[in-house]
C-alpha angles and dihedrals in degrees: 000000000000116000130229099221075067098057105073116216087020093066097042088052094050081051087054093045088057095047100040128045130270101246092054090038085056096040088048100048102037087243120163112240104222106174133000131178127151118332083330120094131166108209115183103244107210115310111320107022147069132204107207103192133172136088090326139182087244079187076078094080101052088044087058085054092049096052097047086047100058111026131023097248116143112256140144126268117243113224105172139002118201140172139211124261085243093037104230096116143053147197144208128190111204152174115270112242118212117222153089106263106254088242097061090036094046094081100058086049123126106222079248093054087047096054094038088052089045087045093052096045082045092069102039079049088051095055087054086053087054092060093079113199135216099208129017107262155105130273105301087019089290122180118276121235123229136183151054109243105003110041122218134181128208137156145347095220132187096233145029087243090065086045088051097053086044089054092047084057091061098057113119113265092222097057117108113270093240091055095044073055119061092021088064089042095055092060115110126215105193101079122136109252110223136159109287126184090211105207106044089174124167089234094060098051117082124206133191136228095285090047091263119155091247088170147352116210145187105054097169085114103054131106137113117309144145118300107257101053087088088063102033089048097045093051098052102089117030106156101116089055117024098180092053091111090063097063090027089098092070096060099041115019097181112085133206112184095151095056096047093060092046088058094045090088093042119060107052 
């Protein structure tokens, strides 16, 4: 694989990229901010690539290789990782991905269109559930991300019974003892762990002109955990779309209701 530091104007402007912010680096260089939230921001970077930079989960990139690697799901290919001289930020070079986010396309849908597009996720979703996993993790036994609003990492740990005292941990201090309770003992610990994309979110599935899954983005999240964490992490924001359950059991047959409720108290 070619290296930047070997291209010239495109290294000094991925250097660039790791010392200014986004927004000047975009401005500067005519780049097309696609997508910005946070310190994180994903600029087009000439015709057929994107730099996603921030304060990233860099274990993203070797995810994406290991999914391409092991089923046929649509992602993009990751061509360089680089950090910043301090550290304190990171970049990834990847592969543009063509489409309309699910989210913006999912109102012109026919209810045919709707269960033939969940279908379709549903068996891309089923290939990750094949790759069983011996710890809960990411790729490399990289750390596992939890919570809604302030993210936290933590493990990776060798069983469900160490994810569910980390979980316990998260549970809102303020939250009545009885509650804190029964919310961290309902909790199993005998789930299958499988490989999860943990945010299969309809912003992040792109779709093409026929209504055709054409990529899914924003792995940071992934890794191996129980089960259930595909479900319980795809249902937790469904404003855009609010019929979305109803087609929900396409993608994803298996329901747990029960789990989702225990884990209600304990991500904030």
């Amino acid at each position: 694989m070619q290296s930047f530091d070997s291209q010239g104007s495109q290294s000094s402007q991925l250097s660039m990229l790791c010392r200014t912010s986004h927004l000047t680096l975009a401005l500067d260089h005519a780049a097309e901010v696609i997508h910005s939230m946070g310190s994180r921001t994903v600029v087009r970077y000439g015709k057929d690539k994107v730099i996603k930079s921030g304060r990233l989960n860099v274990n993203e990139a070797d995810t994406l290789r290991f999914v391409a690697a092991n089923t046929s799901i649509p992602v993009p290919r990751v061509h360089e990782v680089r950090h910043s001289a301090e550290g304190c930020k990171s970049a990834i070079v990847m592969d543009y991905m063509p489409g309309i986010p699910l989210e913006e396309a999912w109102k012109s849908f026919s209810h045919d269109q709707k269960i033939a597009v969940t279908r379709e996720i549903g068996a891309y979703v089923s290939q990750l559930r094949c790759l069983k996993g011996s710890y809960i993790g990411g790729v490399n036994r990289g750390k596992v991300t939890v919570g809604r609003h302030d993210r936290v990492y933590g493990g990776p740990f060798e069983n469900e019974k160490l994810f569910n005292e980390f979980l316990r941990s998260m549970i809102v201090k303020g939250a009545p003892s009885t509650l804190r309770h029964y919310a961290g003992a309902c909790l199993k610990e005998d789930h299958e762990i499988v490989f999860t994309h943990a945010d299969l979110a309809p912003r992040n599935i792109l779709v093409d002109e026929h209504g055709r899954v054409s990529a899914i983005l924003d792995w940071e999240d992934a890794g191996w955990y129980p089960e259930y964490w595909e479900h319980y992490r795809a249902l937790r924001d469904l404003r855009p779309m609010p019929d979305w359950p109803e087609y929900f059991h396409y993608m994803l047959p298996q329901s747990y209701e029960a789990e989702f409720i225990n884990q209600a108290p304990l991500e904030d």
